[in-house]
C-alpha positions as CSV (number, residue, x, y, z in Angstrom):
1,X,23.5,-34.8,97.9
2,X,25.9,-31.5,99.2
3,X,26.9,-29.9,96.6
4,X,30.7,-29.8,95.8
5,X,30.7,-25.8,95.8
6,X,29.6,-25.9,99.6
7,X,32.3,-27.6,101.1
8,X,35.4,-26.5,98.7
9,X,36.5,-23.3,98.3
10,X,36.9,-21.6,95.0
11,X,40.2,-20.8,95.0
12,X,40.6,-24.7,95.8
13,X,38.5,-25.8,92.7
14,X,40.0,-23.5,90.5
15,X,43.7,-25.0,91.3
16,X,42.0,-28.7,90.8
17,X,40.5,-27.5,87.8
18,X,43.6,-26.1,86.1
19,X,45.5,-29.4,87.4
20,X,43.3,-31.4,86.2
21,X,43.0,-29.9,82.6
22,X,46.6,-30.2,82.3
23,X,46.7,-34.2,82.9
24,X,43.9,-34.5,80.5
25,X,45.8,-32.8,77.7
26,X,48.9,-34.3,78.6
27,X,47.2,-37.8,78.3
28,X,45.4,-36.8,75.3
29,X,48.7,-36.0,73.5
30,X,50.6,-39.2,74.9
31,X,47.7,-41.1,73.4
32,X,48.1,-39.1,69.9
33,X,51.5,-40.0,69.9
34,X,51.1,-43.6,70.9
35,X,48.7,-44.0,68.0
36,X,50.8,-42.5,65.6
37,X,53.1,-45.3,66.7
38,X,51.2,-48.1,66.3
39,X,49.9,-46.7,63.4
40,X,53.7,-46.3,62.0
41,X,54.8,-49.7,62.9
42,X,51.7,-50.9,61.5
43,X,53.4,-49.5,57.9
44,X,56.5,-50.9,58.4
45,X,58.4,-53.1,56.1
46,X,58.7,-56.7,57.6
47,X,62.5,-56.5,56.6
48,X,63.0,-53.0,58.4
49,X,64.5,-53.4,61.7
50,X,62.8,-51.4,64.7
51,X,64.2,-49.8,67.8
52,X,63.1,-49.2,71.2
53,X,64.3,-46.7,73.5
54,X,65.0,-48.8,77.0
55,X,66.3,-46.2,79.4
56,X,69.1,-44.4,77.6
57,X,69.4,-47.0,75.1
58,X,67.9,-47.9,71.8
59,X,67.2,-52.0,71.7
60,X,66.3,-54.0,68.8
61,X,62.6,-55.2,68.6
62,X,62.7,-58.8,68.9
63,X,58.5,-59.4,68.6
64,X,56.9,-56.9,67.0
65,X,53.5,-58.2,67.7
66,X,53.8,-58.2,71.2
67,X,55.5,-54.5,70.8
68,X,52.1,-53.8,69.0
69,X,50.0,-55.3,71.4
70,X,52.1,-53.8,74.7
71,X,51.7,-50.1,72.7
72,X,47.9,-50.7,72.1
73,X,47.5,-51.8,75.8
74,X,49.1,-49.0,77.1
75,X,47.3,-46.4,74.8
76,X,43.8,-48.3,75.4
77,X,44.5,-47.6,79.9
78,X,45.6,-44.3,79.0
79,X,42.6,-43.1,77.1
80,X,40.6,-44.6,79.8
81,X,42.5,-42.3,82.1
82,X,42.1,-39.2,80.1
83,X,38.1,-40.1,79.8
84,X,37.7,-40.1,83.8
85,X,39.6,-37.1,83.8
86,X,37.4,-35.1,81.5
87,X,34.7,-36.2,84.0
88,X,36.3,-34.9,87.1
89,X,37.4,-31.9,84.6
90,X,33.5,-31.2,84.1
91,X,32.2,-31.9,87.5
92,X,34.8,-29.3,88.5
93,X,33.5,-26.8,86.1
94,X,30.0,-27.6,87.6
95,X,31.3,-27.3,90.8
96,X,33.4,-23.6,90.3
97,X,30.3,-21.9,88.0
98,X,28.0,-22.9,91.4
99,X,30.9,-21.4,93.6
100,X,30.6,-18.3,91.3
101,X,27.0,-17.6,91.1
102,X,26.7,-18.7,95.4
103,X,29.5,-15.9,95.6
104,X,27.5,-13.6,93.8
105,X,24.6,-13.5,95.1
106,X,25.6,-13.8,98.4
């Protein structure tokens, strides 16, 4: 297998890396926020009416369970997403401390 660090310069995995790091915590804190919302409507009062935003506007929940299950879906493919990031985010790493020490002792 070539290793990553010969074919990609390090100024190259460096601006991967720091791209990469910022989708995962992006993702991360969508998925904190989607699970405080599930988690909220999960506590809500049958009789309580609940919003969505749609756009600029705020529409009235009609089915709750499928709002539930939509959120859920959604948080479930993005915490997928954020997992296969960390991996790319650690191969990266990998790949830049090889880059490092091949640029040092070269």
């Amino acid at each position: 297998m070539v290793n990553m660090s010969d074919k990609i310069p390090i100024e190259q995995i460096v601006q991967e890396l720091q791209i990469v790091s910022q989708q995962v915590v992006s993702l991360q804190t969508q998925v904190r926020e989607l699970e405080g919302t599930i988690q909220h409507l999960s506590n809500q009062i049958e009789s309580n009416t609940v919003y969505q935003q749609v756009g600029p506007l705020l529409v009235e929940v009609d089915d709750l369970d499928a709002l539930n299950k939509s959120l859920g879906e959604t948080c479930n493919q993005l915490s997928e997403h954020a997992e296969k990031l960390s991996s790319r985010e650690n191969e990266l790493r990998a790949a830049y401390e090889n880059a490092v020490k091949q640029f040092e002792s070269s």
